[in-house]
C-alpha positions in Angstrom: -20.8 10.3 16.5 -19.4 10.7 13.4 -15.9 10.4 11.7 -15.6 14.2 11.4 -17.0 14.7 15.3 -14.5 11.9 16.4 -11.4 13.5 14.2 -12.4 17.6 15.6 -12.3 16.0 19.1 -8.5 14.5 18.2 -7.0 17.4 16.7 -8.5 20.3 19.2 -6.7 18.2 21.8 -3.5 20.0 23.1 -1.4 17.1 22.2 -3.2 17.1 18.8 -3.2 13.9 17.0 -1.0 11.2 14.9 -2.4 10.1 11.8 -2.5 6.3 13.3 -4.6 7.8 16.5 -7.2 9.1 13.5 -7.0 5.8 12.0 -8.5 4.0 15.3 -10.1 6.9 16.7 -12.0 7.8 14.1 -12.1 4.3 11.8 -11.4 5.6 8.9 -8.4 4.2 6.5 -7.9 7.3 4.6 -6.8 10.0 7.2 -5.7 12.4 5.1 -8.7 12.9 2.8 -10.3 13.7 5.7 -8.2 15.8 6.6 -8.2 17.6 3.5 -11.9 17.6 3.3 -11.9 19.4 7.1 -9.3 22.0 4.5 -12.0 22.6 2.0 -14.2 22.8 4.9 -12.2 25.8 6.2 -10.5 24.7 8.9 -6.9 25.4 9.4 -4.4 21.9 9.8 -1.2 22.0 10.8 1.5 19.3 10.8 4.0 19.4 13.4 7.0 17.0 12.6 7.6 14.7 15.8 11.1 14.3 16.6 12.8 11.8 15.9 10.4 10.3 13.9 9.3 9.8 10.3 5.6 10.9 10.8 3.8 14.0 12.8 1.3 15.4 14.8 -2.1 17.2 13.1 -3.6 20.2 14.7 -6.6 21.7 13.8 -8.9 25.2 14.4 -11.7 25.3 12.9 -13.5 28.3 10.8 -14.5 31.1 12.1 
């Protein structure tokens, strides 16, 4: 599977996905490049702030 299969999987989750549970889900070090590749790609991310906290959760839908 690759990193991008592994990282869809997280972020079409309904609990979506922290950048950390990328990190170790996916193994990749650089989250959001992927993330921004996935962008140029044409899906749609979304950041949702978790409260509380000083980081968020990504959710994604991909093209259509």
């Amino acid at each position: 599977m690759t990193q991008y299969a592994r990282i869809i999987k997280l972020l079409t989750r309904k609990a979506g996905a922290t950048a950390m549970e990328i990190i170790t889900g996916a193994g990749t070090v650089c989250p959001h490049k992927r993330l921004a590749e996935m962008k140029a790609r044409g899906w749609v991310i979304t950041r949702r702030q978790v409260a509380g906290k000083t980081y968020g959760r990504y959710f994604g839908v991909p093209p259509q």
